[in-house]
C-alpha positions in Angstrom: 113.3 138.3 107.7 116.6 136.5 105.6 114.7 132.8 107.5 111.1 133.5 106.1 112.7 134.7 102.4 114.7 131.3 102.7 111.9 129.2 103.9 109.5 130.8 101.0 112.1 130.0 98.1 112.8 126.8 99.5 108.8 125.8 99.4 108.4 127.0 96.1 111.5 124.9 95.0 109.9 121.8 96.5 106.8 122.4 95.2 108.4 123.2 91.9 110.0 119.3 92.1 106.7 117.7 93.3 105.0 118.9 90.1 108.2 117.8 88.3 108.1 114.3 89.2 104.3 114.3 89.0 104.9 114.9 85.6 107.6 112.9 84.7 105.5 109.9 86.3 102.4 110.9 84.3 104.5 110.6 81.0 106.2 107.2 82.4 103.0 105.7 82.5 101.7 107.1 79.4 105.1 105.7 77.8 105.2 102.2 79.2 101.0 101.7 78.4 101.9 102.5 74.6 104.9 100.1 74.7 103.0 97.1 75.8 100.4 97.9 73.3 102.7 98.1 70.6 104.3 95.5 71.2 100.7 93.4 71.4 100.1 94.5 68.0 103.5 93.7 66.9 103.3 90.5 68.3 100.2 89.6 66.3 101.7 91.2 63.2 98.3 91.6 61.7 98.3 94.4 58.0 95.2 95.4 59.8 97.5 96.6 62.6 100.0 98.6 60.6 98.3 102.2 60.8 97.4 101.6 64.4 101.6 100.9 65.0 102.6 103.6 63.0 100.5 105.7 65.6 101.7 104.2 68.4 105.2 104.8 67.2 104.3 108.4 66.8 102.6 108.7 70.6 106.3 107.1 71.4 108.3 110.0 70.3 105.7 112.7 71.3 105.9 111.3 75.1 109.5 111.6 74.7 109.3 114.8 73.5 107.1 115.6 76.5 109.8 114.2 78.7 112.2 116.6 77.4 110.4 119.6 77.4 109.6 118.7 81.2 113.1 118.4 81.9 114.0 121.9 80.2 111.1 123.7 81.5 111.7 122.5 85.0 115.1 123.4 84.5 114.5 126.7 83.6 112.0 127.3 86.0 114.3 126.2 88.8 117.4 128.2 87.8 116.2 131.3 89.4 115.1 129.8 92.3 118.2 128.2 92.9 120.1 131.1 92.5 117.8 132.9 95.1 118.4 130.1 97.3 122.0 130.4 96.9 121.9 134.1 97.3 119.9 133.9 100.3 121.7 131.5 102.4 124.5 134.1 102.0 122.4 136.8 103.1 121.3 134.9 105.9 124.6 133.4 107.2 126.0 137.3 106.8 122.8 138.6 108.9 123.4 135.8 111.3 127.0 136.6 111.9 126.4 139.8 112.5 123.7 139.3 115.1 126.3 137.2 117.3 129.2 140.1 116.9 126.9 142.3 118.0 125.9 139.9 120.7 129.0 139.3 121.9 129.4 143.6 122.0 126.2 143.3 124.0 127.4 140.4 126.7 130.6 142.1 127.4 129.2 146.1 127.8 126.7 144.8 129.9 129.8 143.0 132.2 
């Protein structure tokens, strides 16, 4: 019963991750497309260009943003897990003990 508890945390956690980096990878991409095309409008340095860099700036700091709140909600969304996890390899190393004492009882009545 301790295993399948573990092994369902432990799926959740990884799951938990995959999404995470999905994410992260999403807003990467997002981030590095509005850097090169800043940096083409900068590089032509048209006026005509100015209000389209300003919003490109602002995209920059709302991706980082993003990235941040990512990184806070997967922490926070992890921290219980992890705990669990922790809590549960405890329980399971303290049920698995256990089961070999009472093993070893068993092997040496039955002698």
């Amino acid at each position: 019963l301790e295993y399948l508890g573990l092994k369902h945390l432990s799926n959740l956690f990884y799951k938990r991750c995959k999404l995470h980096k999905q994410h992260i990878q999403e807003i990467e991409h997002s981030h590095i497309k509005t850097q090169e095309e800043l940096f083409g409008l900068k590089l032509n340095n048209l006026p005509s260009n100015v209000r389209r860099i300003s919003n490109l700036e602002s995209q920059l700091l709302q991706l980082e943003q993003q990235r941040r709140d990512e990184e806070l909600a997967f922490w926070k969304d992890t921290a219980e897990l992890r705990e669990k996890l922790f809590d549960g390899v405890g329980a399971y190393r303290a049920a698995k003990q256990r089961y070999s004492v009472f093993a070893d009882v068993e092997a040496d009545y039955d002698r």
